[in-house]
VOGU-3710 file (C-alpha; in Angstrom, 3 decimals, decimal comma):
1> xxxxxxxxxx> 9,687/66,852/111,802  12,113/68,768/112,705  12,606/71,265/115,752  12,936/74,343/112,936  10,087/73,175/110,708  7,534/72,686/114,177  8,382/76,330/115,338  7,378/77,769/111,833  4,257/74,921/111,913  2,812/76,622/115,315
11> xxxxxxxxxx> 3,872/80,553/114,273  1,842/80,315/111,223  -1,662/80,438/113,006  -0,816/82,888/115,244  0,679/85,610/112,834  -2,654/85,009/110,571  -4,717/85,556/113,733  -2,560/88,779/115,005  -3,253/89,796/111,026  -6,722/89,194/111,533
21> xxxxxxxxxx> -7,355/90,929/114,371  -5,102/93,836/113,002  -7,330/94,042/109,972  -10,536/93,987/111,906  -9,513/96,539/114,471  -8,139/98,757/111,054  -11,191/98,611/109,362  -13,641/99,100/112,805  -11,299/102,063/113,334  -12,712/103,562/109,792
31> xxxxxxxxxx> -16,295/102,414/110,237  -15,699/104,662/113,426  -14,643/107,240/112,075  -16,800/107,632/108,809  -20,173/107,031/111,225  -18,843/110,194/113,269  -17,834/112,042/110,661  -20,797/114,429/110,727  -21,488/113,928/114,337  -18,562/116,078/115,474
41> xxxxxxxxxx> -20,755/119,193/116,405  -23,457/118,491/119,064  -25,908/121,385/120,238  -28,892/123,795/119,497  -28,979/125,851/116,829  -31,344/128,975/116,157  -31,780/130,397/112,905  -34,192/133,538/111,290  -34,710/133,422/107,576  -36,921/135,813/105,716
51> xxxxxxxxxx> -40,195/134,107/105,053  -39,677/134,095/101,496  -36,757/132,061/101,387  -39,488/129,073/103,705  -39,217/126,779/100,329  -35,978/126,091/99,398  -34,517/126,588/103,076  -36,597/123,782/104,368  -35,097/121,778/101,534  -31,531/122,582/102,909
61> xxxxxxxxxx> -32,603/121,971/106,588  -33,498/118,602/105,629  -30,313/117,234/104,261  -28,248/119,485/106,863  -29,872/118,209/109,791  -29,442/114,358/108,068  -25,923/114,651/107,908  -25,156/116,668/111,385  -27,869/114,624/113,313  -26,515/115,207/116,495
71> xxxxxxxxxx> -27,212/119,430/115,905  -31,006/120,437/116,764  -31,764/122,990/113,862  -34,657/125,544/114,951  -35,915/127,435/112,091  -37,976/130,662/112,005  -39,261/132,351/109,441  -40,201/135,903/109,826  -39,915/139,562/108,435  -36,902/141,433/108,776
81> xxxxxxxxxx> -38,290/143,927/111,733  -38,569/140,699/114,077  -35,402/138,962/112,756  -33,221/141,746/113,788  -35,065/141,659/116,880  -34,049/138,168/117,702  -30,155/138,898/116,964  -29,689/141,631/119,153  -31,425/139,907/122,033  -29,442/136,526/120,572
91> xxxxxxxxxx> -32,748/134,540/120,456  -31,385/133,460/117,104  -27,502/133,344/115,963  -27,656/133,351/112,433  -30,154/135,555/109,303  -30,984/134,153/106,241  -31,830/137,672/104,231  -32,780/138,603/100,779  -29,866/141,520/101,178  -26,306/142,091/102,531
101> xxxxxxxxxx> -26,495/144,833/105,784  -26,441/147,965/105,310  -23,510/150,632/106,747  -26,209/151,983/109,371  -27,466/148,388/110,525  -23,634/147,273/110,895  -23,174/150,457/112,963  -26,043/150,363/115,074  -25,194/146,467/116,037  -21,789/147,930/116,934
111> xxxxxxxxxx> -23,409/150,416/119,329  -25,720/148,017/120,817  -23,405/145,293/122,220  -20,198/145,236/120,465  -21,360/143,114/117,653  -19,218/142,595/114,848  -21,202/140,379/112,086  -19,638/138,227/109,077  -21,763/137,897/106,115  -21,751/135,744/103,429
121> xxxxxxxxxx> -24,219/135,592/100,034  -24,730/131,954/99,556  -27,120/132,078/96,159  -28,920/134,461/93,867  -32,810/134,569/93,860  -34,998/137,208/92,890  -38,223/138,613/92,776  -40,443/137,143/90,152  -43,536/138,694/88,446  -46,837/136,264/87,633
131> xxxxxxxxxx> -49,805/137,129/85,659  -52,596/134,751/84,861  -52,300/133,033/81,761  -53,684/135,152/79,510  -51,994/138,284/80,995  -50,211/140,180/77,626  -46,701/140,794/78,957  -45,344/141,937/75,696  -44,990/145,712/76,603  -43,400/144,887/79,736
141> xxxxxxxxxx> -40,355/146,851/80,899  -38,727/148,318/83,950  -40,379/151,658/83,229  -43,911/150,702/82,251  -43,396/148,911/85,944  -41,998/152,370/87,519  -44,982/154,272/85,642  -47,504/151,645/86,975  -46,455/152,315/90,568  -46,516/156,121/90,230
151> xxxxxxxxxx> -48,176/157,686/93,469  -50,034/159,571/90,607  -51,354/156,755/88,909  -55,071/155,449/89,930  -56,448/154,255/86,472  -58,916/151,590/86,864  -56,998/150,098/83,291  -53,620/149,498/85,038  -53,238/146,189/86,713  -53,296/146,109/90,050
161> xxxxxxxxxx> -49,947/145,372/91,451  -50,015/142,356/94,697  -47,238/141,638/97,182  -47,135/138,687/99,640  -46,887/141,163/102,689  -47,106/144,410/103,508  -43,917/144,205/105,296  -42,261/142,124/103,130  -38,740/142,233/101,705  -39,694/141,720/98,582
171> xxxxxxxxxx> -41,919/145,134/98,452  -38,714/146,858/99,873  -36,537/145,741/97,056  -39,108/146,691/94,296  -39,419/149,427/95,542  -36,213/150,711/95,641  -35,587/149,119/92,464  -38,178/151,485/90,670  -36,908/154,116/92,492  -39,849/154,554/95,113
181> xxxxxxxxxx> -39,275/155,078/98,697  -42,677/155,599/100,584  -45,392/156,967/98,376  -47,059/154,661/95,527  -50,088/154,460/93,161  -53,320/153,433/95,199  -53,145/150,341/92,850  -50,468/148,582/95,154  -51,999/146,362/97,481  -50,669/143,293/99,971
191> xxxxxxxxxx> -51,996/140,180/100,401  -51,372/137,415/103,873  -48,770/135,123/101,656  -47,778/134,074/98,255  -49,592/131,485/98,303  -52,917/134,320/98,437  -50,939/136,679/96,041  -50,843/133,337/93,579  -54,735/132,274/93,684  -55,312/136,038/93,674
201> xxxxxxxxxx> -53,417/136,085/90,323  -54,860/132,870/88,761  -58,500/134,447/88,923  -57,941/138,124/88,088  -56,634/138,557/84,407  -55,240/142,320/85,110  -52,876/141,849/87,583  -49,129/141,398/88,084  -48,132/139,348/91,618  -44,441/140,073/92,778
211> xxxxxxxxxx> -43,126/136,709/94,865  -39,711/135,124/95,671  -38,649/132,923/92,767  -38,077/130,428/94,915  -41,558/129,802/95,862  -42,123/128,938/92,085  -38,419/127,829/90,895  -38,455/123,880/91,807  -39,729/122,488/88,248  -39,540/118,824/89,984
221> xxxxxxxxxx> -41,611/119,872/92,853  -45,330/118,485/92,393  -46,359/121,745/94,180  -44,967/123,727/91,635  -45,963/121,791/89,032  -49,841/122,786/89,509  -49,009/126,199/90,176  -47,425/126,765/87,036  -50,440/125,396/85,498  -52,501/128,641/87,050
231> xxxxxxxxxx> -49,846/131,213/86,419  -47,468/132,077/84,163  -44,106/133,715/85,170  -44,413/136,903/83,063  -41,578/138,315/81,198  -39,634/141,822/80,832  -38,280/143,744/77,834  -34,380/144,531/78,504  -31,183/144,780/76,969  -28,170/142,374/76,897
241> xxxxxxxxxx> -24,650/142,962/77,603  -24,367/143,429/73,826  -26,810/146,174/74,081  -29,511/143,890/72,246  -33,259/144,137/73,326  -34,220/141,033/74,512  -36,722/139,483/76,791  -35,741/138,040/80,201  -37,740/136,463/83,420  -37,219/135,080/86,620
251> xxxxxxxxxx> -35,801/131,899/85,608  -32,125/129,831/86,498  -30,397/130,816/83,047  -31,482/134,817/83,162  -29,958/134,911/86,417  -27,061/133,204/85,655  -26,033/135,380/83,275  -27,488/138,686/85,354  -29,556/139,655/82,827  -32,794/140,065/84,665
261> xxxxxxxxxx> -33,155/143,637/86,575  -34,878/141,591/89,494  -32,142/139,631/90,799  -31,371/139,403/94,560  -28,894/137,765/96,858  -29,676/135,208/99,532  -27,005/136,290/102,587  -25,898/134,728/106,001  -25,339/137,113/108,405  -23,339/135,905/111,943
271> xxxxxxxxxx> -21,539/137,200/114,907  -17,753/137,577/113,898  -16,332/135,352/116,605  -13,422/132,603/116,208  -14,945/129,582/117,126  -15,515/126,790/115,417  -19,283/126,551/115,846  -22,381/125,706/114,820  -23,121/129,052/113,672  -20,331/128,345/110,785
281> xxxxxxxxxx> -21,247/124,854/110,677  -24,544/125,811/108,761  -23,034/128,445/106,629  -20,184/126,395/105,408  -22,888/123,632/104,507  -25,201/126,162/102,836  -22,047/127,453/100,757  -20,047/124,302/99,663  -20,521/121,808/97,386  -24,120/119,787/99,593
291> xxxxxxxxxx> -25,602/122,932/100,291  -24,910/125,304/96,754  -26,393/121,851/94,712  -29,897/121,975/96,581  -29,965/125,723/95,226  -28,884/124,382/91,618  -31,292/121,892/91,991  -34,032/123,853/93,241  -33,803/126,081/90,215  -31,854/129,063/92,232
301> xxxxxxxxxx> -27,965/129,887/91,007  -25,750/129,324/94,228  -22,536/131,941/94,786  -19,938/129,035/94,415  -21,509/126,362/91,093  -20,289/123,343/92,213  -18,498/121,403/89,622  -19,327/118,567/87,723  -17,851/115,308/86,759  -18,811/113,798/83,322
311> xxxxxxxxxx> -18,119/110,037/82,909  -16,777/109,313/79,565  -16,716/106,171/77,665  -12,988/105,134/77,107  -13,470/101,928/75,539  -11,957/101,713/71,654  -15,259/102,842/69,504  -15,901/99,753/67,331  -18,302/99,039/63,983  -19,448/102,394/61,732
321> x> -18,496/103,472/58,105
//
């Protein structure tokens, strides 16, 4: 053997070693990096969403907290009197509402401490109206609705009309939806939760419940399986962009296409500030692609529809006539 051939005999281990040890430290490098991927933020986070959203936002708090496991996510779910409440006094950082602010309630968080808020409507839910079973839905409109609640109407043969809370969101956007304000019939009443408004409903035949879709949306949830078996979600007479008369309910497609009167937005309110923080950590989730298919899923219609890929057999179609 030669002096030449030797050298080259006694390199060759040690370059396959150095290439080893490159490789390993390459690919520990990317295990590194895709195990820290979604451990980048660390901290507390306190959020207020309307007690109607409770179903479907637990659902996102699951996966968000799964994949940023280093953030602690408090959730609280409350009415809109005590989530305000919290922001001013910055006991929470970011709302979950039904609604986007209003001029007066951007001004008066101006006036209070300089606070400039971003909002941003993640999904559309609305309100939806149940009935027992047998409830006859079939005259059913917008104004029969705005005649039932009439401060003048106390007939014993109208149905009585149950929200989830007195203080409710959901009574606050009927309302103003009909067109009421303060005053209405004496046949309005307000139960503890929906869960009360929905056994109320199941074992009265003559009355109409009015409850977050979302509490009844989930068609894979077990939960909303038996419920659905008590109830029925009752429909409305009203016309399509066409000008057709056609009937419409809370459901995914009706609200995809805007068509029911009883729609609402789900919005993220914030303080407008330029960090990078957990604050926007949670809203970016709850708006992308992770967060808007949990509202798809869940039988809501998020702002952005994530898009989906259809696998398509390319392989040369063989046999037939």
């Amino acid at each position: 053997m030669n002096n030449r051939s030797g050298f080259a005999f006694y390199l060759f281990p040690v370059v396959c070693c150095l290439l080893l040890i490159s490789s390993c430290a390459h690919k520990s490098a990317e295990e590194v990096r895709e195990q820290s991927r979604y451990k980048t933020y660390k901290g507390e986070l306190n959020v207020d969403a309307d007690a109607g959203l409770e179903p479907i936002i637990k659902q996102e708090e699951e996966v968000f907290d799964y994949f940023y496991d280093s953030v602690k996510t408090n959730i609280f779910y409350k009415n809109e009197k005590e989530m305000f409440e919290d922001f001013k006094s910055k006991k929470s950082t970011v709302l979950l509402l039904f609604r986007e602010l209003e001029k007066s309630e951007i001004n008066d968080l101006k006036n209070l401490d300089t606070i400039y808020v971003r909002q941003l409507p993640v999904a559309y839910d609305a309100v939806a109206l149940i009935g027992s079973n047998d409830f006859d839905d079939k005259d059913l409109d917008m104004e029969v609705l705005k005649k039932y609640f009439n401060p003048k109407n106390s007939s014993a043969s109208s149905p009585r009309l149950v929200f989830e809370n007195q203080n409710s969101s959901t009574v606050r956007f009927v309302l103003n939806a009909l067109g009421y304000k303060e005053k209405v019939s004496p046949n309005v009443f307000a139960m503890q939760s929906a869960g009360e408004v929905i056994d109320y409903v199941s074992k009265n035949k003559n009355v109409i419940g009015f409850i977050p879709f979302n509490q009844v949306s989930d068609n894979d949830d077990d939960r909303v399986k038996k419920t659905l078996e008590r109830i029925k979600i009752l429909s409305l007479r009203a016309k399509s962009k066409e000008g057709q008369v056609i009937r419409v309910s809370a459901n995914q497609s009706d609200i995809a296409e805007g068509v029911y009167p009883l729609i609402r937005t789900v919005n993220t309110v914030t303080r407008n500030t330029y960090d990078d923080n957990l604050e926007l950590l949670l809203v970016s989730f709850l708006s992308r692609e992770k967060g808007a298919k949990i509202f798809l899923k869940a039988g809501l219609m998020p702002v952005k529809v994530p898009e989906r890929e259809i696998n398509v057999n390319e392989a040369p179609v063989s046999g037939g006539q």
